[in-house]
N, C-alpha and C positions, 0 to 999 in steps of 0.2 A: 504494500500500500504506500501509495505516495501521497504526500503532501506540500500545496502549490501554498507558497508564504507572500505571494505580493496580488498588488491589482485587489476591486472589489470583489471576485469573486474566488473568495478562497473555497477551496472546495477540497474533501478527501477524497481521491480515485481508488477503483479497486482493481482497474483493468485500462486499457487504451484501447476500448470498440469504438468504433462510429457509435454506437448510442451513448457512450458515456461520454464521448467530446457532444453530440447533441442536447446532452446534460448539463453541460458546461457551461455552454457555448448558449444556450436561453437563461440558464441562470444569469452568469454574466450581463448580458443584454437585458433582462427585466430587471436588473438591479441597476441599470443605469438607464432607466424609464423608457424600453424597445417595450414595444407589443411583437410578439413574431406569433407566426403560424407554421406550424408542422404539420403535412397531412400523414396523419398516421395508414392510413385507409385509400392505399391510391391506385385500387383497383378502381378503371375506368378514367383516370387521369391520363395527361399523355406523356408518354415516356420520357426522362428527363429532368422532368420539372424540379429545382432546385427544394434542397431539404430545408430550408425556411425563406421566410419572405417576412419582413419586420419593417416596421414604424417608427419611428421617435419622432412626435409631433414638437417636441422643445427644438431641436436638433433642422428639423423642415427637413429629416431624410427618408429615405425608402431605402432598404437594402435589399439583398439576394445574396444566399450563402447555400453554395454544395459543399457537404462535411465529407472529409476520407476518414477511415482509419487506417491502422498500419498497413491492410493487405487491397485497402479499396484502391477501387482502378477508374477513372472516367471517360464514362461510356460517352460515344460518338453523338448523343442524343443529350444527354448532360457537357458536352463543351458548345454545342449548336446555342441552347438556352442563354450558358452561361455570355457566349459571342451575342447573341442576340438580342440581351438587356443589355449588354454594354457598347452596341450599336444604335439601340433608343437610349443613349441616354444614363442608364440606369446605374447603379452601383452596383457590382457584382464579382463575390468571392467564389474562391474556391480555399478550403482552409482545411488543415490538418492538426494533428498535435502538437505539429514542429510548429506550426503557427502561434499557437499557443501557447509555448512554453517559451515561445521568445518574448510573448508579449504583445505580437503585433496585433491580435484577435481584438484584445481589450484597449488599444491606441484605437485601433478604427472605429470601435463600439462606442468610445470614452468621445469622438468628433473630430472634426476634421482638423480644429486648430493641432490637435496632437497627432495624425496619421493623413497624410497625403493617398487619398483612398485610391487613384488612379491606379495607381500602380503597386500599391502594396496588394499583397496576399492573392496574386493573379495568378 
């Protein structure tokens, strides 16, 4: 078990799955006033479609976040999405644990005066 000592969202891990940075990674974000959605249930959704979409109305942002874990791979249909909101415009990660444990998760999350979202965590 590890334990993360900086940033709002200290948290105990007990593994490094994609659900438990999905864990995280909303914790984190609702502690720093995101609203996100996760669709747990995405049968009949279309392939792809990134593992949250969040809010921060203080912030005036919208994000898009696909989470990996150690053995995830992104599929052809998930880097389409992720090119595709940040062809409208949008803000859009692709984030891992390496993301997170450097910190850059919680700069992007914490606003822009602290992470340059363009190009971070791409």
């Amino acid at each position: 078990m590890t334990r993360r000592a900086t940033g709002p969202a200290t948290l105990v891990r007990r593994s490094r799955s994609e659900a438990d940075l999905l864990a995280t990674v909303r914790h984190a974000a609702e502690t720093l006033a995101w609203k996100c959605h996760h669709e747990t249930y995405s049968v009949g959704t279309r392939p792809g479609y990134p593992d949250l979409a969040c809010i921060n109305v203080r912030q005036r942002r919208c994000l898009w976040a696909e989470l990996k874990g150690p053995k995830g791979r992104l599929s052809v249909e998930q880097a389409g999405w992720l090119a595709d909101l940040r062809a409208a415009g949008q803000e859009a990660h692709l984030w891992t644990w390496d993301d997170w444990d450097s910190g850059l998760i919680e700069r992007v999350l914490a606003g822009p005066e602290r992470a340059a979202w363009a190009g971070e965590g791409t």
